[in-house]
Z-matrix of the N, CA and C atoms (Angstrom, degrees):
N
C 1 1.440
C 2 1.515 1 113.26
N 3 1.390 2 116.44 1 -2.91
C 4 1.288 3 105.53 2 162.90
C 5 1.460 4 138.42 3 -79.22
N 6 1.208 5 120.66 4 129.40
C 7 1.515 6 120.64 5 -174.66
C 8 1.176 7 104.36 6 -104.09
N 9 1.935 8 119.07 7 178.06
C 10 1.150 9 116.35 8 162.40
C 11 1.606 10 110.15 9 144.35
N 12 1.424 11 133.25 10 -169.74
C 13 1.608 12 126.93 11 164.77
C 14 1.332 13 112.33 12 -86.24
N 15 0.913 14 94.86 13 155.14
C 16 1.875 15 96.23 14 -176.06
C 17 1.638 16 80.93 15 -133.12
N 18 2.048 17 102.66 16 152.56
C 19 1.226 18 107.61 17 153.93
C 20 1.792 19 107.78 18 -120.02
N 21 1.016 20 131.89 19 176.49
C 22 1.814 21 114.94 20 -171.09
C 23 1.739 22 85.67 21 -135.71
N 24 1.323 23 111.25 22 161.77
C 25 2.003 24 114.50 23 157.31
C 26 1.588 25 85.06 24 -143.56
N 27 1.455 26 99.84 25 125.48
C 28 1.342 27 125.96 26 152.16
C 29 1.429 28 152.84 27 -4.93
N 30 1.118 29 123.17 28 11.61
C 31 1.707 30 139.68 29 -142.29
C 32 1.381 31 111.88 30 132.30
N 33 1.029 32 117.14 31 -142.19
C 34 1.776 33 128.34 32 149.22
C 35 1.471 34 133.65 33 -3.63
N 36 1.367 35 110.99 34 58.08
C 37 2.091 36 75.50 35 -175.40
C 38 2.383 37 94.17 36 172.18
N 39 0.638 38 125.41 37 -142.54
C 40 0.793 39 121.40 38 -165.68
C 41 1.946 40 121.58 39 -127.50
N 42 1.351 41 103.71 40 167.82
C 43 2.342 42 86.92 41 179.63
C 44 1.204 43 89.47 42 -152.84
N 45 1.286 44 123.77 43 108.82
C 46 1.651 45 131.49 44 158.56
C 47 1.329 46 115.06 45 -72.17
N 48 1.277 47 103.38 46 139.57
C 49 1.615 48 121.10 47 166.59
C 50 1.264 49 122.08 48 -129.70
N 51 1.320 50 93.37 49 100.23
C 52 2.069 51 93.69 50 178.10
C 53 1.486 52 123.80 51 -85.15
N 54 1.224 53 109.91 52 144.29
C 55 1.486 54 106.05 53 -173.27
C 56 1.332 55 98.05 54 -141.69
N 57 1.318 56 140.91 55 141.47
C 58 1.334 57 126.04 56 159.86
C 59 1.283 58 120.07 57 55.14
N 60 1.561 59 134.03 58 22.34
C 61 1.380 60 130.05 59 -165.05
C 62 1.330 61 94.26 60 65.82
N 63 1.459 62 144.25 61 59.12
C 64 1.368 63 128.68 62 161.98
C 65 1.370 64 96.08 63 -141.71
N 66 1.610 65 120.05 64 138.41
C 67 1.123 66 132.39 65 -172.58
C 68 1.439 67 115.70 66 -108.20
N 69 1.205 68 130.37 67 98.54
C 70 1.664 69 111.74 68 165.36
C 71 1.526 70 130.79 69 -131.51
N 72 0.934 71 106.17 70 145.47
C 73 1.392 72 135.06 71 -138.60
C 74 1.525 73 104.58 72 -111.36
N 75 1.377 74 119.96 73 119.90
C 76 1.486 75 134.44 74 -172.61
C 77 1.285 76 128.32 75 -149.34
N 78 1.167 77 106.53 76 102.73
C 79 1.979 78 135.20 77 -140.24
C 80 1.571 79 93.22 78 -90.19
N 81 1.363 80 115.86 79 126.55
C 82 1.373 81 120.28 80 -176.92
C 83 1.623 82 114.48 81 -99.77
N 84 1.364 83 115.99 82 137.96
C 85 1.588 84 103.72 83 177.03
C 86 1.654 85 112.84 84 -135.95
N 87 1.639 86 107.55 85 139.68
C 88 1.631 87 103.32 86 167.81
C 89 1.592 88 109.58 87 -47.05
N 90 1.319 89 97.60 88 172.43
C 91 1.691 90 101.38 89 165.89
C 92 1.418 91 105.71 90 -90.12
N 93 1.560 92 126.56 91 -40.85
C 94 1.916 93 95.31 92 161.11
C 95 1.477 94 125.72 93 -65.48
N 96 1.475 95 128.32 94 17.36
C 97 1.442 96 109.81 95 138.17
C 98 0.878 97 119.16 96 -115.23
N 99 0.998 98 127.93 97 37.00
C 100 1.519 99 122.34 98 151.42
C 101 1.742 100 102.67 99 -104.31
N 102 1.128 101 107.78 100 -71.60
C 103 1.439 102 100.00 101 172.03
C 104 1.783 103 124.64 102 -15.31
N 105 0.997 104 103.61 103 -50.47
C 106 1.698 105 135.38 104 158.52
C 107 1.598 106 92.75 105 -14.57
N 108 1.599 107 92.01 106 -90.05
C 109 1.096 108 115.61 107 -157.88
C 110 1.798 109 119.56 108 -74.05
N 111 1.310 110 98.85 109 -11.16
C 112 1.761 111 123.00 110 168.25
C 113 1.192 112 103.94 111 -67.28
N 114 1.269 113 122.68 112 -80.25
C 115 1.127 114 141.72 113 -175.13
C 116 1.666 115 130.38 114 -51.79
N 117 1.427 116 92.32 115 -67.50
C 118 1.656 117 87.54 116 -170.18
C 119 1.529 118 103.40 117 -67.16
N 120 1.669 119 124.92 118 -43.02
C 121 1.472 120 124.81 119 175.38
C 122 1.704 121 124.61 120 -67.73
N 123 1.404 122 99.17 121 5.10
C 124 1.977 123 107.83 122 -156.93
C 125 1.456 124 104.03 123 43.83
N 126 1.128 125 130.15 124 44.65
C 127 1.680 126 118.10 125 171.71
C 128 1.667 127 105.08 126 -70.54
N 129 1.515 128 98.64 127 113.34
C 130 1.805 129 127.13 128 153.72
C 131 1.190 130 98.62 129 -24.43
N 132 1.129 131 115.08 130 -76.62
C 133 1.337 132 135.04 131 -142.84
C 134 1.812 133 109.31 132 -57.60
N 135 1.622 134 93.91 133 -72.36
C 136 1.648 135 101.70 134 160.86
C 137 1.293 136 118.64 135 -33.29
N 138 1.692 137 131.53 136 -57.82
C 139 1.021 138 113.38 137 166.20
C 140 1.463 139 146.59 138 -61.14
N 141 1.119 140 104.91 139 -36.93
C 142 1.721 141 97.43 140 163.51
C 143 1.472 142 120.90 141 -61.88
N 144 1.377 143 118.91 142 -41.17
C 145 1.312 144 125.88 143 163.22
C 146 1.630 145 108.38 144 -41.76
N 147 1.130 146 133.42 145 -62.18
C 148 1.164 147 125.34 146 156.90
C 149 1.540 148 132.42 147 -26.17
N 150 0.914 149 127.12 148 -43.42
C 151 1.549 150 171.10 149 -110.40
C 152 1.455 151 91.06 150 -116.25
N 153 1.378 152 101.64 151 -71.90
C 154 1.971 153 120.42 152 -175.90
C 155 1.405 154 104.34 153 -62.42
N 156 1.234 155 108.13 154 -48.53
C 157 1.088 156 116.18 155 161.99
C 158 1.248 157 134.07 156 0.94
N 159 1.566 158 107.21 157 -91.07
C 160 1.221 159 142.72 158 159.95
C 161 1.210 160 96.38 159 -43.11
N 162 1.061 161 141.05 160 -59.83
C 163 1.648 162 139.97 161 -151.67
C 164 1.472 163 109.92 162 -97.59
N 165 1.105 164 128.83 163 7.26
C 166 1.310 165 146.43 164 177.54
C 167 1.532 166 103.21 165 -95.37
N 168 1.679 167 105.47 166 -47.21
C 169 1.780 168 104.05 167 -175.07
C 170 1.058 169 129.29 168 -85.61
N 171 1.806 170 87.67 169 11.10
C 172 2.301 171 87.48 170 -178.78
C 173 1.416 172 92.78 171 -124.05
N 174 1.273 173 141.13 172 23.74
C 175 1.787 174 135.40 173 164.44
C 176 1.526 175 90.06 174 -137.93
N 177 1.651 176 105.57 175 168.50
C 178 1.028 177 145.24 176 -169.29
C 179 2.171 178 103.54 177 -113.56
N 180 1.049 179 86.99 178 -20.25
C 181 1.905 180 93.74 179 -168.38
C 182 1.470 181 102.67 180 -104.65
N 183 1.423 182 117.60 181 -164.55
C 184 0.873 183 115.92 182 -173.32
C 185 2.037 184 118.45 183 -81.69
N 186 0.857 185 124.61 184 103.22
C 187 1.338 186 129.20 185 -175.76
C 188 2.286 187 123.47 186 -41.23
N 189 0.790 188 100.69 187 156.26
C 190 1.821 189 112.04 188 -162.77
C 191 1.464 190 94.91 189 -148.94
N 192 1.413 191 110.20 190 141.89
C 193 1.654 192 111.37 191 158.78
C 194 1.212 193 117.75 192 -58.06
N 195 1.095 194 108.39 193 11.03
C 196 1.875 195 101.91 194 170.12
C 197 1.365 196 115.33 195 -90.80
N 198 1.240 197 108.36 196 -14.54
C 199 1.410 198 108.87 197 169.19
C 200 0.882 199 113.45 198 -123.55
N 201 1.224 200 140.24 199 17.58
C 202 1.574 201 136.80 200 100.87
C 203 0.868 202 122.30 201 2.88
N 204 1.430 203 119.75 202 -79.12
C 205 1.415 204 172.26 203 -162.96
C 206 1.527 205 104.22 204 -63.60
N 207 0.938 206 113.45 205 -56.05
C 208 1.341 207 123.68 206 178.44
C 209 1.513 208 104.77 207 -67.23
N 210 1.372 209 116.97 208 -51.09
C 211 2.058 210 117.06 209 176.76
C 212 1.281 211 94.51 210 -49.84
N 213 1.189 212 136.32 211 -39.73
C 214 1.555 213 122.36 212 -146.99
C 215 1.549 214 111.08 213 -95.05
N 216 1.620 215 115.69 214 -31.27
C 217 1.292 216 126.34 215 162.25
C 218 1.551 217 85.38 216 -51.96
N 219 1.450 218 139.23 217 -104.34
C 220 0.652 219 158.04 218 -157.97
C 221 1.402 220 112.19 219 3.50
N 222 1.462 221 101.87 220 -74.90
C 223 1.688 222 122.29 221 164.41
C 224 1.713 223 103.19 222 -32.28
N 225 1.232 224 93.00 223 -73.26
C 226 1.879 225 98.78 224 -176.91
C 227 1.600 226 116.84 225 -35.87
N 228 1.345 227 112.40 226 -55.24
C 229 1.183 228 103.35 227 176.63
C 230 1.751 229 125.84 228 -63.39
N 231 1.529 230 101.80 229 -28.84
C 232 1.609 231 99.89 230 -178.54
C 233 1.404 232 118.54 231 -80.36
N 234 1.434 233 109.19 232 1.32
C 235 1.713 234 136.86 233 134.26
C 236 1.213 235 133.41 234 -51.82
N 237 0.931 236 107.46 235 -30.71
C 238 1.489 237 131.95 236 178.79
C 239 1.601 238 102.07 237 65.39
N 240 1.385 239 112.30 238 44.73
C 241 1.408 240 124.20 239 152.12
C 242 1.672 241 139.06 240 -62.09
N 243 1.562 242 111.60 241 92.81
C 244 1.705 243 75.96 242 -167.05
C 245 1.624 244 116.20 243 -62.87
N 246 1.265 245 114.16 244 159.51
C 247 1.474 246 126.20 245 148.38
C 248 1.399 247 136.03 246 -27.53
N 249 1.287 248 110.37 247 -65.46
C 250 1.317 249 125.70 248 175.15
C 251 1.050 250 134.58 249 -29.38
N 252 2.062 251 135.16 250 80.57
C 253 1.169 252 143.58 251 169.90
C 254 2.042 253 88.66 252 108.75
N 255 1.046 254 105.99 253 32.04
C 256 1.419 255 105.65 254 162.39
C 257 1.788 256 104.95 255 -130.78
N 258 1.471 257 98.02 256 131.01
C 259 1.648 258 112.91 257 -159.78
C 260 1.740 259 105.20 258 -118.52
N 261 0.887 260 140.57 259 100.44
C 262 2.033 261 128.28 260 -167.88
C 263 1.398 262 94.83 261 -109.37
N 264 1.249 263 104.98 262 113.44
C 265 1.455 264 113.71 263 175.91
C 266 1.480 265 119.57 264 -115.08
N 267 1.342 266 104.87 265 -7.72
C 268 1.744 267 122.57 266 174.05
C 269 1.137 268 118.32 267 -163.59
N 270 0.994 269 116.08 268 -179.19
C 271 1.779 270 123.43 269 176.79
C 272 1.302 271 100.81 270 -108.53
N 273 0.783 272 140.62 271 -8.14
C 274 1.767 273 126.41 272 179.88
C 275 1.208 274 109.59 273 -105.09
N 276 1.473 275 113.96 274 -3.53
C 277 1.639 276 108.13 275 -164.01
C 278 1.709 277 144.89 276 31.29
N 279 1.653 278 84.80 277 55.87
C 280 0.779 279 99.38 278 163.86
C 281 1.533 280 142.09 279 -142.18
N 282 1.501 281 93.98 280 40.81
C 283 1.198 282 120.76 281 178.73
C 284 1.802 283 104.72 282 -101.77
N 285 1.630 284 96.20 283 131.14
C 286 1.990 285 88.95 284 179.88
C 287 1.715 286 106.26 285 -65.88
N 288 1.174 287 134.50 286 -10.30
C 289 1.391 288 137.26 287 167.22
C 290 1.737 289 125.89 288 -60.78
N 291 1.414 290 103.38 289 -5.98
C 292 1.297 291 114.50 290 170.06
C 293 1.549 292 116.05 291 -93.33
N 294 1.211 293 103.38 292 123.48
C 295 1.626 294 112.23 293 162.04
C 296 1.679 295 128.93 294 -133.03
N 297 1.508 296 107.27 295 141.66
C 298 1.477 297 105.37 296 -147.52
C 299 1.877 298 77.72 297 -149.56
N 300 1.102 299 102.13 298 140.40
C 301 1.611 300 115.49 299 179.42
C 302 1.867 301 105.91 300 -91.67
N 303 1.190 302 134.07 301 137.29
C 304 1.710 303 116.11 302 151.77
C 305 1.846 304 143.16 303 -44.21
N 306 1.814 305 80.11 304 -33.78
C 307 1.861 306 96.05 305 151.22
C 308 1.420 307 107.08 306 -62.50
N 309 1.469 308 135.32 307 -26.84
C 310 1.798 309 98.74 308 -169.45
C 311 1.621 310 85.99 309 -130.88
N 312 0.944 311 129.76 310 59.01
C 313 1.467 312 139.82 311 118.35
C 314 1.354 313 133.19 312 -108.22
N 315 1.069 314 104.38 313 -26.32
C 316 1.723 315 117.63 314 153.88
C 317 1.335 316 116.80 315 -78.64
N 318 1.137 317 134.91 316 -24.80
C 319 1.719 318 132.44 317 152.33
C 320 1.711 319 104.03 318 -65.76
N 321 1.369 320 118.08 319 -32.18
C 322 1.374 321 105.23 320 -172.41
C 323 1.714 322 113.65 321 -79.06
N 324 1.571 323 96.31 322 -41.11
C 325 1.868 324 107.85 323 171.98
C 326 1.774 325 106.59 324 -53.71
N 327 1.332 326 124.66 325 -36.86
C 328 0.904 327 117.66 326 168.11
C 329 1.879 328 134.05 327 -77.02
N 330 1.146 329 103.96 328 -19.60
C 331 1.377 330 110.05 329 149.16
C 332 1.459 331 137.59 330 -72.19
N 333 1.216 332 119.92 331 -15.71
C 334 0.902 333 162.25 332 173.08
C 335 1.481 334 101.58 333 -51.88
N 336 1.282 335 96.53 334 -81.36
C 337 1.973 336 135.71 335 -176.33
C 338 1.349 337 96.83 336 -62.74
N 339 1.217 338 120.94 337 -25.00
C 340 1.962 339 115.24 338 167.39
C 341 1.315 340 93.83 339 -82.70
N 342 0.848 341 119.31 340 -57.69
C 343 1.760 342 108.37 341 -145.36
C 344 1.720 343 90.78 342 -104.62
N 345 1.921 344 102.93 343 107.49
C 346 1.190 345 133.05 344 171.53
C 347 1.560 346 125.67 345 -49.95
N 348 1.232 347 104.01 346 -43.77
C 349 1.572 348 111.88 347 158.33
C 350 0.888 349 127.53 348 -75.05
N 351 1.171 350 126.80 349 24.80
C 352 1.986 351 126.54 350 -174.57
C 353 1.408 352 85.06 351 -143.70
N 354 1.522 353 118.06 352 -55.93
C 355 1.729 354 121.94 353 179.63
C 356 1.754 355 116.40 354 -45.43
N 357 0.902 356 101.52 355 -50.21
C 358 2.038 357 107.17 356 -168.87
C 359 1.530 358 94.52 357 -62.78
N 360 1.568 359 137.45 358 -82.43
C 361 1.060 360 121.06 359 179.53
C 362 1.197 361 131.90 360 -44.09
N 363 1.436 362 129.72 361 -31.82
C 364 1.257 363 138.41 362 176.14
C 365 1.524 364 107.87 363 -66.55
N 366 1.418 365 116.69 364 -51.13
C 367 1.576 366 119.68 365 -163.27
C 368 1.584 367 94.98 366 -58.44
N 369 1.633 368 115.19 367 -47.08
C 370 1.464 369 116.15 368 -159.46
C 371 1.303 370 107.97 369 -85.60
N 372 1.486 371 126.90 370 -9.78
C 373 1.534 372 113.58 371 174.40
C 374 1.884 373 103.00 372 -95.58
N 375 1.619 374 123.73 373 15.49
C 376 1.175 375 102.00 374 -178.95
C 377 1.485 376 103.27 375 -103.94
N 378 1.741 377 108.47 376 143.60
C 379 1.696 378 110.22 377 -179.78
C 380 1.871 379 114.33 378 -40.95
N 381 1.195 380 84.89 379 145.91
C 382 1.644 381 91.58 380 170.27
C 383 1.373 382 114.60 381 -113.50
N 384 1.090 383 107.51 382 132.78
C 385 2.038 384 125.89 383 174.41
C 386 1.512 385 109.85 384 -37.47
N 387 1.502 386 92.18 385 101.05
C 388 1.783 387 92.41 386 165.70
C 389 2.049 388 100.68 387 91.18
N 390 1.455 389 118.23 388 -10.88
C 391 1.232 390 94.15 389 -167.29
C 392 2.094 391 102.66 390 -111.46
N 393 1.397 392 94.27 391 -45.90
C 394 1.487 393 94.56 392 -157.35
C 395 2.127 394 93.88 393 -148.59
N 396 1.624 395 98.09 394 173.71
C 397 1.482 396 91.01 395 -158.40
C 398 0.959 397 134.85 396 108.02
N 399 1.876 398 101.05 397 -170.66
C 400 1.335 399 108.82 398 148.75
C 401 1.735 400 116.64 399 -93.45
N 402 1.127 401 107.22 400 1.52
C 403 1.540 402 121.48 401 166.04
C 404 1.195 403 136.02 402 -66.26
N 405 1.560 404 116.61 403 -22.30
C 406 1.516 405 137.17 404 -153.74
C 407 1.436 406 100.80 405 -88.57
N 408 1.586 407 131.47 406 -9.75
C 409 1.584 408 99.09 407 151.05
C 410 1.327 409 109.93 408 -112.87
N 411 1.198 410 151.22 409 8.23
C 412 1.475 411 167.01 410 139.44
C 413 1.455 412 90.94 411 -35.53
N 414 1.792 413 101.78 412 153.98
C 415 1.851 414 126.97 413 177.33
C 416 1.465 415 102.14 414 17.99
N 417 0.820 416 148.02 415 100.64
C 418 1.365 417 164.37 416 159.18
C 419 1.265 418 126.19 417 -85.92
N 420 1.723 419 89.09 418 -35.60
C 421 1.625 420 95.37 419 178.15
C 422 1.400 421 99.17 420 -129.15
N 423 1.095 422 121.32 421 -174.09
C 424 1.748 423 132.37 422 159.04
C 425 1.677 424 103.72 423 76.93
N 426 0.861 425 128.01 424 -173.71
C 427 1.589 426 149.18 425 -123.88
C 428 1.841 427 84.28 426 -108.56
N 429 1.279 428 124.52 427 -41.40
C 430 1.329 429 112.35 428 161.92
C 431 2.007 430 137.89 429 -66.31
N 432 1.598 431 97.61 430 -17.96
C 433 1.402 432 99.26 431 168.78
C 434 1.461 433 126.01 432 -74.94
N 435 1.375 434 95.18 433 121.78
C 436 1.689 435 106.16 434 173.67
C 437 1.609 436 92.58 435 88.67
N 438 0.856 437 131.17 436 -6.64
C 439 1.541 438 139.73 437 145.54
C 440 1.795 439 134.06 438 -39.35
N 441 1.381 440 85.74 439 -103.67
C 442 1.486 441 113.91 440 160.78
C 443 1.360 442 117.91 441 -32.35
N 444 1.633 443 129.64 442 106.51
C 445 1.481 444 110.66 443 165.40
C 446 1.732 445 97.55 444 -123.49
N 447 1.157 446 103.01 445 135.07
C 448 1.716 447 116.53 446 -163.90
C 449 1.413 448 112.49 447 -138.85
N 450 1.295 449 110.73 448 157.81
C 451 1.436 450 100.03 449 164.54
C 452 1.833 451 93.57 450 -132.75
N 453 1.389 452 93.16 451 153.63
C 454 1.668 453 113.71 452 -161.71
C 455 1.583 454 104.86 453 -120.65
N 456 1.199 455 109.09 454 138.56
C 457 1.707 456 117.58 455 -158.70
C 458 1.424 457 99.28 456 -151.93
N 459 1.532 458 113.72 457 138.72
C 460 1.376 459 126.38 458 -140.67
C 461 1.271 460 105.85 459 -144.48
N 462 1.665 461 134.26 460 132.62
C 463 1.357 462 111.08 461 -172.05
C 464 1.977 463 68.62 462 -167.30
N 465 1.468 464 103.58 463 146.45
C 466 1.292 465 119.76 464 158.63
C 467 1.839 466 127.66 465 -26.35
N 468 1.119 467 114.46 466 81.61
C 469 1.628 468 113.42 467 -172.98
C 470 1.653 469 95.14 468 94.68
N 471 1.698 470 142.83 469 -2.55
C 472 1.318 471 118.27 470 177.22
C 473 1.848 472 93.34 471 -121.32
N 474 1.239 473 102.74 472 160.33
C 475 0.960 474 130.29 473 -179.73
C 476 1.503 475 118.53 474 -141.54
N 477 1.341 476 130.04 475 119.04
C 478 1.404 477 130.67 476 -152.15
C 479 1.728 478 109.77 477 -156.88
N 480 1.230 479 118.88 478 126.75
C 481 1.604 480 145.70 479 -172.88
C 482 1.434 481 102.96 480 -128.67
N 483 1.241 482 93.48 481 121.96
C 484 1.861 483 93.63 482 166.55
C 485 2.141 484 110.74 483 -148.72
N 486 1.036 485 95.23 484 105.70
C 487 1.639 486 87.38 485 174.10
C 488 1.680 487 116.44 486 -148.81
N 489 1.466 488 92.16 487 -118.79
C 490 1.622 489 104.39 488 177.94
C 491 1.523 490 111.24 489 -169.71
N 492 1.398 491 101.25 490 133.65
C 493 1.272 492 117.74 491 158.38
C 494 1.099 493 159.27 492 -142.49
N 495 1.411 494 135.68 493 138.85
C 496 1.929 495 95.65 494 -162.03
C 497 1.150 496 104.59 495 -114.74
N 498 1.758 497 96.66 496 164.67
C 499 1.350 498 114.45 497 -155.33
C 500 1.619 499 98.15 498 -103.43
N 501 1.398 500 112.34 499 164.37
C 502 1.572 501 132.43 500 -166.71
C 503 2.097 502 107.22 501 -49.51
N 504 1.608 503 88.76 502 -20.35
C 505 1.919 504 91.80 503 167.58
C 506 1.241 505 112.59 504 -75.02
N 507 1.325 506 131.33 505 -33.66
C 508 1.418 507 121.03 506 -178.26
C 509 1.765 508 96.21 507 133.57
N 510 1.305 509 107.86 508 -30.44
C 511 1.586 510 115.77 509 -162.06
C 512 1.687 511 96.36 510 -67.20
N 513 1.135 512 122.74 511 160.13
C 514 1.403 513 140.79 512 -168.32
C 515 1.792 514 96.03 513 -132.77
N 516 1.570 515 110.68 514 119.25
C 517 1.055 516 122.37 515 -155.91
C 518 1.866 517 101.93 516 -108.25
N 519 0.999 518 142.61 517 -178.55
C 520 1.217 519 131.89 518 -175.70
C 521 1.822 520 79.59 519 -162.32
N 522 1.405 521 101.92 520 137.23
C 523 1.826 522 121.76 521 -162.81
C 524 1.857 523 95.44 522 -150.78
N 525 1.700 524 77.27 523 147.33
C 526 1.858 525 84.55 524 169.05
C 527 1.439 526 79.01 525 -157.13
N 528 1.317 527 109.23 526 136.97
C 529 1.605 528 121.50 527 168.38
C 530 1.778 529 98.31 528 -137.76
N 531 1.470 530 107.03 529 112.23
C 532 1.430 531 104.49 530 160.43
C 533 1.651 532 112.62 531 -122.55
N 534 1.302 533 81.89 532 149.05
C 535 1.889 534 86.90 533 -172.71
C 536 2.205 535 102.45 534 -139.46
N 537 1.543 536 68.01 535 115.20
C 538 1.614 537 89.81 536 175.50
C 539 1.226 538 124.79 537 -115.96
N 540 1.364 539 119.30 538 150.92
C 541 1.364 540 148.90 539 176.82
C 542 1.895 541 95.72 540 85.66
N 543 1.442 542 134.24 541 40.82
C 544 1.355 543 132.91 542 161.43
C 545 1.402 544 125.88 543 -69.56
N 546 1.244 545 128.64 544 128.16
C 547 1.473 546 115.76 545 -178.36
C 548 1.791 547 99.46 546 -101.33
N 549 0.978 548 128.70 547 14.15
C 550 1.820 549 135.54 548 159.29
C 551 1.293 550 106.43 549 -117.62
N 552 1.478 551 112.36 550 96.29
C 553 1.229 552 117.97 551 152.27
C 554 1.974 553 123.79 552 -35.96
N 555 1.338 554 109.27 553 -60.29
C 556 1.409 555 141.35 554 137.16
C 557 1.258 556 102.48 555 13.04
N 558 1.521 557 91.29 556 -98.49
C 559 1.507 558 102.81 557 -163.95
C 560 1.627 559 129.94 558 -77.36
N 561 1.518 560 97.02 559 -18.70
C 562 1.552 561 117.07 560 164.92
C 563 2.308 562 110.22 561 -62.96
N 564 1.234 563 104.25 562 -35.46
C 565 1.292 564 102.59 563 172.68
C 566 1.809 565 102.14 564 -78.33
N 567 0.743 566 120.39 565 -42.26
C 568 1.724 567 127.39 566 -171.03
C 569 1.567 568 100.77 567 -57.84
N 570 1.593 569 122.88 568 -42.38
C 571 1.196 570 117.19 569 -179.35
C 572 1.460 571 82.80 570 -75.07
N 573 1.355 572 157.66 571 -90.33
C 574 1.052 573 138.31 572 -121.03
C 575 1.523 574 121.24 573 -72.67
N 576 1.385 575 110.08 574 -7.12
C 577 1.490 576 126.66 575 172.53
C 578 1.628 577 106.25 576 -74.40
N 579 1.550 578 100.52 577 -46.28
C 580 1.610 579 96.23 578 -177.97
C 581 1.618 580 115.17 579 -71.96
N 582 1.428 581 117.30 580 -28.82
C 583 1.291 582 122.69 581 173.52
C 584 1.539 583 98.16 582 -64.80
N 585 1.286 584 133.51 583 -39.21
C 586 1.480 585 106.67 584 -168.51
C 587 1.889 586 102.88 585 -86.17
N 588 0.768 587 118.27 586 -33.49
C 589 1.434 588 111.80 587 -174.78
C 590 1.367 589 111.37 588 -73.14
N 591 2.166 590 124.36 589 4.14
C 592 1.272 591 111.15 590 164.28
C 593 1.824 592 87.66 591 -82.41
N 594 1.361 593 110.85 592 -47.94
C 595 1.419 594 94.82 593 -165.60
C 596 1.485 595 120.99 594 -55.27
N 597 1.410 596 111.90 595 -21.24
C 598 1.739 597 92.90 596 161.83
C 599 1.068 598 133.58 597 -98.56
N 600 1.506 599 116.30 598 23.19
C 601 1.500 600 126.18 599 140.16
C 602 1.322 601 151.68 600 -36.44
């Protein structure tokens, strides 16, 4: 119900809408900054926003994480992911109603790594080992720093790493290690630090 002049800028930048002496203001962003800001910070938020997103561009009505839910199967399958014992209950994952196997995130990192336009922004908005992130006090040293780019996912008793790295052949490896029911946050990341620095061996 708001009316009024609008001015627009092109990409980047901002679109006022006045109404009544009321000004509002609506900040536009690529998807590598958001990813950016998804990724290297784990921002919740960004991701579900994402999330609607998706589920906004396949109905006409008012949108639900079910069709969310439905984009993201979607994706999976044109992965050639099966289904089976995978549950999407949000985009931020962080609902305990989500279930996702290490087989189909490593089928997904590898789809990923095919398809160049989904890969380049993705590779460069994920934290890197030892530098920035949630990565930046992780591998610091050894054959995984400045290596490793992952994203790290956190849930009461789970602990979860999923990225890529390459190893001392040249080959670029794609890894998901989740480890559930841990009562050391700690030491559950420490194994997964030492697991990645065999793989960049």
């Amino acid at each position: 119900g708001i009316t009024g002049t609008s001015t627009a800028v092109v990409g980047y930048g901002t679109k006022d809408y006045t109404s009544g002496g009321r000004n509002f203001h609506t900040k536009t962003r690529t998807i590598e900054q958001v990813l950016q800001r998804m990724l290297k910070n784990s921002d919740n938020l960004h991701a579900e926003a994402v999330f609607f997103q998706l589920a906004n561009a396949s109905v006409t009505k008012r949108c639900s994480w079910k069709d969310g839910a439905k984009q993201v199967e979607n994706i999976l399958r044109r992965a050639g992911v099966p289904l089976e014992g995978i549950e999407i209950a949000d985009g931020s994952g962080v609902s305990l109603y989500n279930y996702v196997t290490a087989d189909a995130q490593v089928a997904m990192l590898r789809y990923a790594f095919k398809t160049p336009s989904v890969y380049q922004p993705f590779y460069q908005a994920l934290p890197i080992a030892g530098v920035d992130g949630t990565l930046d006090e992780r591998m610091q040293i050894g054959p995984a720093y400045r290596n490793v780019r992952a994203k790290t996912g956190t849930l009461e008793g789970v602990i979860a790493l999923c990225g890529y790295v390459t190893a001392s052949n040249g080959h670029q490896l794609a890894f998901s290690i989740l480890i559930n029911g841990t009562l050391s946050s700690k030491d559950a990341r420490a194994y997964q630090d030492r697991f990645c620095q065999e793989l960049a061996r």
